[in-house]
N, C-alpha and C positions, 0 to 999 in steps of 0.2 A: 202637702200643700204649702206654699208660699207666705213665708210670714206676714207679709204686707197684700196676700188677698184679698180681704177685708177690707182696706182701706183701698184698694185698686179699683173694688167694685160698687163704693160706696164714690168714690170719686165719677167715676164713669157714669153712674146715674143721677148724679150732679149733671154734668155737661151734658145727659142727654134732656134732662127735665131743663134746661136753658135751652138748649136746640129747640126745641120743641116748643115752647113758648115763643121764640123768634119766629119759627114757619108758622104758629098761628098767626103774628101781628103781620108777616108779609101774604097768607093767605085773603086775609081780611083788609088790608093795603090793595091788592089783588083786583076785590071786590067791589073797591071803594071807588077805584081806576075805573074798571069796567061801566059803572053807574055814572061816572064825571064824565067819561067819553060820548055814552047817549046822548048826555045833556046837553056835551057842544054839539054835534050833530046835529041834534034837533032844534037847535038855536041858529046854526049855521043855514038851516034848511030854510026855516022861517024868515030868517032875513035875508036869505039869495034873493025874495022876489022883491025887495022893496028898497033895491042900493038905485035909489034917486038921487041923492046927495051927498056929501063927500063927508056927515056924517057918519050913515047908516054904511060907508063903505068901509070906513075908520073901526065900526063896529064890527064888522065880519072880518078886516085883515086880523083885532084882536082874538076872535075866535081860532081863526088859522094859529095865533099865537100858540095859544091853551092848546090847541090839538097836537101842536110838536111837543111839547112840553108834556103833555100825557101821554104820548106816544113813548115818549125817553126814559121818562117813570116809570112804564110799564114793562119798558123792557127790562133796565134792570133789577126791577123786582122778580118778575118773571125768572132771571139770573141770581139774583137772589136766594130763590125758594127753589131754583136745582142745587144750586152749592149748600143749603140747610141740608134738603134732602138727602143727599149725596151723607154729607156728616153725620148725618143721625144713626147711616149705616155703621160707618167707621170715622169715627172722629180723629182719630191721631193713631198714629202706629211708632213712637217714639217717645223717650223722655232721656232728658241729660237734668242732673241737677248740677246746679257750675254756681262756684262761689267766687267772686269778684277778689280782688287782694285787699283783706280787710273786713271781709260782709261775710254774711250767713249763705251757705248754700238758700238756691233758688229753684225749686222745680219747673221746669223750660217743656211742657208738651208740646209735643211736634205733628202735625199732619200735612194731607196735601193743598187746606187753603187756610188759613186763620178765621179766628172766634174772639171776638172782642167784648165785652159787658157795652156798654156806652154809657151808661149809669155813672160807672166807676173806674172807666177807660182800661181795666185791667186787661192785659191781655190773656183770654184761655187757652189759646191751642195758637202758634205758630205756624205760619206759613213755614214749610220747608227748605224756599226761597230766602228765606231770613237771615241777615249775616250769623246771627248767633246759632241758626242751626247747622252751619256749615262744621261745628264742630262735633258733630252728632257723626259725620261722616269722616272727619280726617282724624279724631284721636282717641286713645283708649283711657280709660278714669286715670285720674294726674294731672299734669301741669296742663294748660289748654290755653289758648287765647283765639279770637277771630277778629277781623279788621271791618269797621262799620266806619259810616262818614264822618265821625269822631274820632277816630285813629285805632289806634291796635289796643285792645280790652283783652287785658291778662287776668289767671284766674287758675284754677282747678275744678276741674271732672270732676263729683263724689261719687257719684252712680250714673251708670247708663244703662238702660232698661227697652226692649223691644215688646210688640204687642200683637196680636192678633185679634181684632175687633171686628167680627161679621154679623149683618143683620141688628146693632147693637149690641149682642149680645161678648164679653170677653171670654174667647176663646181659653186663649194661655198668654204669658208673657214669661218672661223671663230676664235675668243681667246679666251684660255681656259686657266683660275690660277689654274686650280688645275691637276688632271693626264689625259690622253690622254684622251679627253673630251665623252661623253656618246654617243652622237649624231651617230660618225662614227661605233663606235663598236655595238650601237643598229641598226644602217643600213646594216652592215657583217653578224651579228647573224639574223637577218631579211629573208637574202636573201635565196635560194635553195642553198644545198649540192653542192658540185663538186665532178666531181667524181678522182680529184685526192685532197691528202691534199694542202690549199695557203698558201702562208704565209704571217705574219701576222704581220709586221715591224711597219704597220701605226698604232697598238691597242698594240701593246704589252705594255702589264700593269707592274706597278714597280717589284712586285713578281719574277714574270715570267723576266723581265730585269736582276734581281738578280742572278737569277737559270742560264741564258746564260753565265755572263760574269765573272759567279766565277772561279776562279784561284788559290783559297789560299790551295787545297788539294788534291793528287793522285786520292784519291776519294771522289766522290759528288753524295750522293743519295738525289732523291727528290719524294718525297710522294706524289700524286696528288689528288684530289677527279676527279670521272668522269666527264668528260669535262672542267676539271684545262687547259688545252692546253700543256699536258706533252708532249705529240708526236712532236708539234710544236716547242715544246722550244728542243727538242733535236735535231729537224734541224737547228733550228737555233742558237744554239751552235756548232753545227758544223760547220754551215757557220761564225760562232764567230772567231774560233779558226784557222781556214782555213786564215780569216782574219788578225787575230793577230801575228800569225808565220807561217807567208807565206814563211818565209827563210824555214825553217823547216819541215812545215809540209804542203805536200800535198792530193789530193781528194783520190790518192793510199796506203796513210797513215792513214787514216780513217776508222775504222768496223763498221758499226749501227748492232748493229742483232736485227732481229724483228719474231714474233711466227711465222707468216706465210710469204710465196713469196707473198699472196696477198697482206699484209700492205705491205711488202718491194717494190712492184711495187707502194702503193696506194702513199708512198712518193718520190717517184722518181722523180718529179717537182721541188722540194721545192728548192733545193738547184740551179740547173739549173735559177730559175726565181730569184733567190739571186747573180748572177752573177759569181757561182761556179760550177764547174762542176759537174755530176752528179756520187752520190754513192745511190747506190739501196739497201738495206737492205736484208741482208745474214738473214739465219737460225742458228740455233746450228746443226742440221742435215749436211747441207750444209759443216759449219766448219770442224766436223769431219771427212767428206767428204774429205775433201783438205788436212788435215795436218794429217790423220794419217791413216796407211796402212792396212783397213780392208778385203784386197783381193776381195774373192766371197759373201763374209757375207753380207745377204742383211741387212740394220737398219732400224729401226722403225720409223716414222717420229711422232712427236708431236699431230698433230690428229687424225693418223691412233692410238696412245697410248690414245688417248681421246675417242673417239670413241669404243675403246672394252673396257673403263673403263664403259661408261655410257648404253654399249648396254648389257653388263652383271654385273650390278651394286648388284642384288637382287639375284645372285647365290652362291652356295660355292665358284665355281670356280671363279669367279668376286671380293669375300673376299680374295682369297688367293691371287689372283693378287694385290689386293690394300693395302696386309700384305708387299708386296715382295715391292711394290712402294715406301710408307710410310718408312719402313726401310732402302732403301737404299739413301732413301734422309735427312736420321736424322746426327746429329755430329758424334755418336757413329761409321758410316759407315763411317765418313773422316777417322776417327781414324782408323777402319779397314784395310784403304786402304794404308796408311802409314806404316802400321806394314805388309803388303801383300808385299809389294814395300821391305823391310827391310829382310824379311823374305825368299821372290826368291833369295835375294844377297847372303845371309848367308846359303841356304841350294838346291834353285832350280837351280840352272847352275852348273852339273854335269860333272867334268872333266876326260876325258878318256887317256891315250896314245897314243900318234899319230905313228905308227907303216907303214913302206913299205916295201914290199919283207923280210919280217923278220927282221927289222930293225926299233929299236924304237928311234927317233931323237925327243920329245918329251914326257915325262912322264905325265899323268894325273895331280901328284904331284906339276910339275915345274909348269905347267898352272895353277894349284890352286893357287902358289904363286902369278903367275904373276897377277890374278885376283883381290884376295884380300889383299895383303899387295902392289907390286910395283906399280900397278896403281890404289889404293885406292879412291885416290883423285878426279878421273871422277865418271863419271857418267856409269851404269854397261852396255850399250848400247856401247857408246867410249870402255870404257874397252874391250871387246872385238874385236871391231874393230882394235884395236893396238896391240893385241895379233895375232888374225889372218895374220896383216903387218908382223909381226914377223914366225911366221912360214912361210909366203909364201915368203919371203927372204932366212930360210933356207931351204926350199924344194925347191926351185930355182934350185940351185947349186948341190945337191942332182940329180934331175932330170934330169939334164944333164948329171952329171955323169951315171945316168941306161938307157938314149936315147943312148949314145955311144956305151953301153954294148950291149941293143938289138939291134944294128944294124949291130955290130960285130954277134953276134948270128945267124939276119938274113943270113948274106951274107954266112957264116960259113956252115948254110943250105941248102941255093939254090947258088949256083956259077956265076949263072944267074944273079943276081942282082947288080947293079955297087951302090956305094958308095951311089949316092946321091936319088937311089929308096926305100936304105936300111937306110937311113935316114929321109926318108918320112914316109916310112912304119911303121917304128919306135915311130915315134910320133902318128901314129894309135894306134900299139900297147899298148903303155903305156898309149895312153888316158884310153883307154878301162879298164886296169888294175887302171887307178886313179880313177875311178868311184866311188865303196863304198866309199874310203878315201873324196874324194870331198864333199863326201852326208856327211860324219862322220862330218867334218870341219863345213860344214854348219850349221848342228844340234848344235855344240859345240859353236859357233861363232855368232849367229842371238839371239836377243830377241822377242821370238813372248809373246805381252802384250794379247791377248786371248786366250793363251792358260792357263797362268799363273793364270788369272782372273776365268776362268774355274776351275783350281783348288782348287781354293777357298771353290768355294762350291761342288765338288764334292769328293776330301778327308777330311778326319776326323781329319789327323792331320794337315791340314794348318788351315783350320777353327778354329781346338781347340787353334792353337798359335796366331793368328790373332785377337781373340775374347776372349782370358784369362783375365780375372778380368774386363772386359767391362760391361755396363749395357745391354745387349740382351734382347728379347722378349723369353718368356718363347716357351718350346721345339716343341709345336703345329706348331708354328710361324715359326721358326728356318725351321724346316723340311716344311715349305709350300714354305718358300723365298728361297732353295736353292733346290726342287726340282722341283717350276716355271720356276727357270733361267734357269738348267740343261735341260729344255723342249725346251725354246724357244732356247738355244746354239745348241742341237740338230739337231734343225727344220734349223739350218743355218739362225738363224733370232737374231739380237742383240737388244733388247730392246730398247726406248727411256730411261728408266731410267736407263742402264747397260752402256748407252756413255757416261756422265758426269765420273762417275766411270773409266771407262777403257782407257779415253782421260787422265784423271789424270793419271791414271798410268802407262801410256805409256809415258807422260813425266816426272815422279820420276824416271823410267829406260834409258830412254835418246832413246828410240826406236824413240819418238816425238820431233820436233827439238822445243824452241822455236822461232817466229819470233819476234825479233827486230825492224823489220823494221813499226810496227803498232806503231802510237804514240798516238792515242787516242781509245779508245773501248766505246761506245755506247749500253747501254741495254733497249731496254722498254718493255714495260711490264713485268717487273724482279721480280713480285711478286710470276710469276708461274715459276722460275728457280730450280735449288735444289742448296743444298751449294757445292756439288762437281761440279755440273757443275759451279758456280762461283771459284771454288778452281783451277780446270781445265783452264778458261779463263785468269786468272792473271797470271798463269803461263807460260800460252801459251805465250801471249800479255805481259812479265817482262818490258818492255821500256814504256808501254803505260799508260795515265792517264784514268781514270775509269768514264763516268757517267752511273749512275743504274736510270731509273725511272719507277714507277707503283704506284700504289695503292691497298694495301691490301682487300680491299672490294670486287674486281673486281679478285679475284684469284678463277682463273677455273682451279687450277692444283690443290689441299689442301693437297694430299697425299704426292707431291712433293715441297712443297712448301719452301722456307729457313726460311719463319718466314718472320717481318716485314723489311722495308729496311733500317732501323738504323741497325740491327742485321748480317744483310749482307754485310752492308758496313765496320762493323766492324770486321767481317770476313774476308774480302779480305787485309782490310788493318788497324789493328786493330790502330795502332796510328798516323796514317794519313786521315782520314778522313772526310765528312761533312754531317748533316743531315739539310734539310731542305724541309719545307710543300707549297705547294700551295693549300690553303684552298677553294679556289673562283670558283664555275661550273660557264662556259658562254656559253656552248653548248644549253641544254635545256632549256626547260623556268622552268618557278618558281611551276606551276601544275606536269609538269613528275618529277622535285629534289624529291618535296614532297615524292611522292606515292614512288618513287625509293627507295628512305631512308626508309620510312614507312615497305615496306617491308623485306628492310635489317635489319631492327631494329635498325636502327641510331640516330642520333640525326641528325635534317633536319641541313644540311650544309652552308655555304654562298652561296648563287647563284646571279648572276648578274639580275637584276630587270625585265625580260621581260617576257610578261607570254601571257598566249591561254587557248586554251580549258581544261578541268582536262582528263586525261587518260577513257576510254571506256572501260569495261568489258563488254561481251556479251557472254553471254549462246549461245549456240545454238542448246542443246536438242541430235542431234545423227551428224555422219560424214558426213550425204547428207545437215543435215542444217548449218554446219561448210562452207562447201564448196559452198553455197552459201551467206555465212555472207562473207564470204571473196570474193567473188566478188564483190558485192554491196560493200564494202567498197572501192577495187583495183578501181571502175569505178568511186566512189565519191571521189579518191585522185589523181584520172586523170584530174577530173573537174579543181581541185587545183593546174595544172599545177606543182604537188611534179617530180623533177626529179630522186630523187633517195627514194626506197622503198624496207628497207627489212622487209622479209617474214621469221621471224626468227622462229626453231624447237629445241630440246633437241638433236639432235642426225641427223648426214648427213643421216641414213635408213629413219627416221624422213620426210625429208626434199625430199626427193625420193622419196618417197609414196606421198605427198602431191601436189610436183609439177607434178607426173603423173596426179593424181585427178582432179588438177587446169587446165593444160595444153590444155583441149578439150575444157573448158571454155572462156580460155582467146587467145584463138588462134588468135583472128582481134585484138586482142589488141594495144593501140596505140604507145606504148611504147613496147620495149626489156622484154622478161619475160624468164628467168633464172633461171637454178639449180647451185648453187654455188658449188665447192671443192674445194681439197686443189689444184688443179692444174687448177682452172679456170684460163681464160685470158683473159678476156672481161675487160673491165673497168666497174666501179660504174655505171650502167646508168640502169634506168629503175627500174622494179620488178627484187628481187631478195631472191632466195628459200636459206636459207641455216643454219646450224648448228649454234648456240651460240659461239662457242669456236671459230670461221672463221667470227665473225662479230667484236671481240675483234682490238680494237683500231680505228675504222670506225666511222663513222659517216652519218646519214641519213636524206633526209628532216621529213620521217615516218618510224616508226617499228612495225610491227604488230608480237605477240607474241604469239605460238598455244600451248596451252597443246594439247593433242594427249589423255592422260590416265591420271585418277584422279588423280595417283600416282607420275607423274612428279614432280620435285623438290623438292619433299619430304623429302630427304636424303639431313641432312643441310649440308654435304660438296656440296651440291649441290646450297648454296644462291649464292656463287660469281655469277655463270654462270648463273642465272637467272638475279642477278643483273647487270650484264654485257649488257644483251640484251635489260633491261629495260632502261639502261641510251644511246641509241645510237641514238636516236630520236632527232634532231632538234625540230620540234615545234607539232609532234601524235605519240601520244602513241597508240595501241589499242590492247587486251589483249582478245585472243576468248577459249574457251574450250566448249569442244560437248559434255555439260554435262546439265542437268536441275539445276545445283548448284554449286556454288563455289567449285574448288578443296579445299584439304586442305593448299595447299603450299600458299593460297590468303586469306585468313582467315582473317591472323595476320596483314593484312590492314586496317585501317580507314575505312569504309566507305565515310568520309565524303572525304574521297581524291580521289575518281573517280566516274565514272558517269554505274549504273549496264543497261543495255540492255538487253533484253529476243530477242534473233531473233525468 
């Protein structure tokens, strides 16, 4: 046992008999609430009926007061007595004791929210967030210092000590001189999947420390290898930043966007169990959704554009769609869209005369000016809008004057009519008569950014000004990408790759406001973005600071891709930015990195030390002995109590056919057996049937991986998405195709890196 056992557990029942005294006083706070609430109510009730006076009304606005005011109290007490609760389980999972230069060591507990006395203002347990617990992650006992808003505080490490604390009770602890010791982090990686992402405060490794608490640039892209913990470090930079300028910045100030609703649900915990509230990871779909006015036009959502990439990859028409993709995600098309944006100001807002009853009180001419020389200086969206204030100031006055006329007229006609029928009537009339002019205003005065974009590629000569001296694809091309678009604009359907595009340029015209009010934006998976949709986000988001993270190996978009994320960060913000790698997988074990890399064509990457079985290929001959290899495997990973298990295909059709197949098999199954899309709602639990491109950013205890036809992943824009499904495995891989022989896409593997099966 531990020399300091003793005194570890005699500490611990310390901070728990304070815990515990705290959730009574916020229990009983709680109560107190509840009972002050009645009382306004029923004081509000009683005087709703007797607000005669501008006393008794003075008395119920006070009331409204006290009800916000206990409302605000009660929530965060309510928050309160979950972060007690939460503590009482496991108070801290940390301690450095650090002596200042000059001072006596200082024992620093660390957990995932702080504990304060208020008595004696001491602090008991340290947010993790805390500059001084940064040191708990970047050094080993020895020389140490951290940097707080008083400058850099030097000092020495004497000891650093990790813990295991469940249910109150201390598990083990143990001292570790060098980084967050192996022990804990090989016990996390050890255990089953969850089916939401945890997080991960008590392992987080120096790297990943680094990546949270950077601050020194608008933007910070971070490179990851699969199962680097990129997803994890961007919650928990969120909860960083949440923490750090908490004046400033709250959980409504935050974007994460994530490829699917499914990752954006799968982290929806993370930040909640960090003692923050929760933000749930938006789409780019979703975005474009909110901020910009696409009427009836339905949009394409990201997998529905994956999906008919991959289910007509080998057709003409599957070329011409991946011509029109490719192109409109290249630099060449920022430029485009810039000289598009440039080119409606200068020649597409067509000014007419505003003309009534024969009477021109506006000229075409006077509105050209007002457009482009007196209100230059906006944006061509405002510009209009101040133009229109302007006319309907003077048609105001105008109006009145010919309301009088025809009502003079009327009465003139029918004698019948006393003044005030004939000035009712009157404003019928002339409504009726303002109609065209209304329509005319509108037309002249509105910027619709699709129709604009539309014309792009449907004349010859905005195209020829928009694309003069530009590098283009030769003429084949040209005519594939703009008479795709013209199809899908047609069909009333806006592409996914046509909203990065059309979001940008709907705010170069100011049709899209931006917001402000975001101070930080969140991207993962940002390998499969395109540069206008990052051209698009920074502009949306001008207040906001940027993190990008992904890994280029893992890019299932390639047609749309920006390139790698130095290149994109230097895009958004070419002289404010940061690039840094997290080199280190600790997802799988050391047999699936292998084969993963092996098949990528990599060089095998760092992977943290824990290893299992090598990855399974299995023939299985035809589609009746597939669907039997994959039961006997689903029954022998049941045995293994795996609680999470995908069943990953090339394509959701893929994934539909297979799980009908499976479905009559596995019906007593002991576990959940699922067909995954993009609009599942189940959580992680169980078997689960679903598309490669809907497994992206997940994590499983198993992956089992089907070619379907020899010909899968053949098409090397096709390695990310292979390798994407190949690294999602915790601790089985297993890899079947209903062929008597390796496809080709399995070739370029080792042998000696997985284990061949004949079922």
């Amino acid at each position: 046992m531990h020399p300091d056992w003793k005194a570890e557990s005699e500490h611990l029942e310390e901070i728990l008999a304070f815990i515990s005294a705290q959730l009574k006083k916020k229990l009983a706070e709680k109560e107190y609430l509840i009972h002050q609430q009645a009382d306004i109510n029923r004081n509000m009730w009683e005087d709703s009926g007797a607000m005669l006076d501008l006393e008794s009304i003075s008395d119920f606005m006070q009331h409204i007061g006290f009800l916000k005011q206990n409302m605000a109290w009660s929530k965060q007490t309510m928050k309160d007595i979950v972060r007690l609760d939460r503590q009482f389980s496991s108070p801290y999972f940390g301690r450095i004791d650090f002596a200042e230069s000059g001072s006596e060591p200082e024992p620093i507990y660390i957990g995932i929210t702080s504990l304060t006395d208020e008595d004696t203002m001491k602090i008991l347990i340290y947010d993790w967030r805390a500059p001084v617990c940064s040191m708990f992650y970047d050094y080993e006992t020895g020389p140490a210092s951290y940097l707080c808003p008083a400058g850099r505080i030097s000092g020495e490490i004497t000891l650093k000590r990790q813990y295991k604390i469940e249910g109150g009770r201390l598990i083990y602890f143990f001292d570790s001189s060098l980084a967050i010791g192996d022990e804990i982090l090989q016990e996390m990686l050890a255990s089953n999947a969850g089916t939401k992402l945890k997080n991960i405060v008590s392992t987080i490794q120096k790297e990943q420390n680094t990546a949270i608490r950077n601050e020194t640039s608008r933007v910070l892209a971070i490179q990851g290898a699969a199962g680097s913990g990129k997803t994890s470090v961007a919650m928990h930079r969120a909860a960083y930043l949440l923490y750090r300028h908490k004046k400033h910045i709250k959980a409504e100030n935050l974007v994460i966007l994530s490829s699917t609703d499914i990752l954006g649900d799968y982290l929806s915990d993370v930040l909640p169990e960090l003692g923050e509230d929760e933000i749930k990871g938006v789409t780019f779909h979703a975005i474009v959704r909110k901020y910009m006015p696409l009427g009836y036009q339905r949009m394409q959502t990201h997998p529905q554009l994956l999906e008919q990439v991959l289910k007509i990859a080998n057709t003409n028409y599957g070329r011409k769609m991946r011509e029109a993709i490719r192109f409109k995600s290249s630099m060449t098309f920022v430029k485009i869209m810039d000289r598009l944006a440039q080119f409606a100001v200068d020649h597409l807002f067509p000014f007419e005369d505003i003309r009534f009853r024969g009477q021109t009180f506006l000229t075409g001419e006077e509105l050209s000016r007002l457009f482009h020389h007196d209100f230059a200086g906006m944006p061509p969206a405002a510009r209009l809008k101040r133009m229109e204030n302007r006319v309907s100031d003077l048609f105001r006055a105008l109006k009145k004057k010919h309301q009088r006329q025809k009502a003079e007229e009327l009465q003139d006609e029918d004698s019948h009519l006393n003044s005030r029928e004939a000035r009712a009537l009157s404003r019928v009339k002339l409504g009726q008569e303002i109609g065209p002019l209304q329509e005319q205003l509108n037309r002249m005065f509105s910027v619709n950014t699709l129709s604009l974009y539309r014309k792009l590629f449907e004349e010859d000569e905005v195209w020829n000004a928009c694309t003069d001296a530009l590098e283009t694809p030769g003429s084949a091309i040209v005519h594939a990408v703009r008479s795709y678009t013209l199809e899908n604009l047609d069909a009333g359907l806006l592409g996914f790759e046509d909203a990065g595009p059309v979001l940008y340029l709907s705010l170069l015209l100011g049709e899209t406001a931006p917001d402000t009010s975001v101070k930080h934006l969140i991207v993962d998976e940002a390998q499969d973005y395109s540069p206008l949709q990052f051209k698009a986000l920074a502009r949306l988001f001008p207040s906001a600071g940027i993190t990008i993270l992904g890994d280029i190996n893992q890019n299932i978009s390639p047609y749309a891709s920006g390139g790698d994320l130095e290149a994109i960060a230097r895009l958004i913000s070419p002289d404010d930015y940061e690039y840094m790698r997290l080199s280190k997988s600790y997802r799988s074990t050391v047999e699936i990195n292998r084969f993963s890399a092996g098949f990528a064509g990599m060089a095998e990457g760092e992977c943290f030390g824990r290893h299992g079985e090598k990855p399974e290929l299995i023939l299985c001959g035809d589609f009746q002995g597939l669907c039997r290899a994959l039961k006997e495997t689903l029954n022998a990973l049941n045995e293994k109590k795996y609680k999470t298990v995908a069943l990953i295909t090339r394509t959701q059709a893929d994934a539909a056919m297979l799980y009908d197949a499976l479905s009559g098999h596995l019906e007593k199954s002991p576990v959940p057996f699922r067909l995954m899309d993009e609009d599942y709602e189940y959580g992680l639990e169980g078997v689960m049937v679903m598309p490669g491109y809907l497994a992206k950013g997940l994590e499983f205890d198993a992956a089992m991986v089907v070619f379907l036809r020899a010909d899968d992943y053949t098409d090397p824009h096709e390695n990310g998405l292979l390798y994407t499904a190949m690294t999602r495995p915790l601790h089985r891989l297993s890899v079947f195709c209903p062929f008597d022989s390796l496809p080709d896409a399995l070739h370029k593997v080792s042998p000696d890196l997985y284990t061949l099966r004949q079922s």
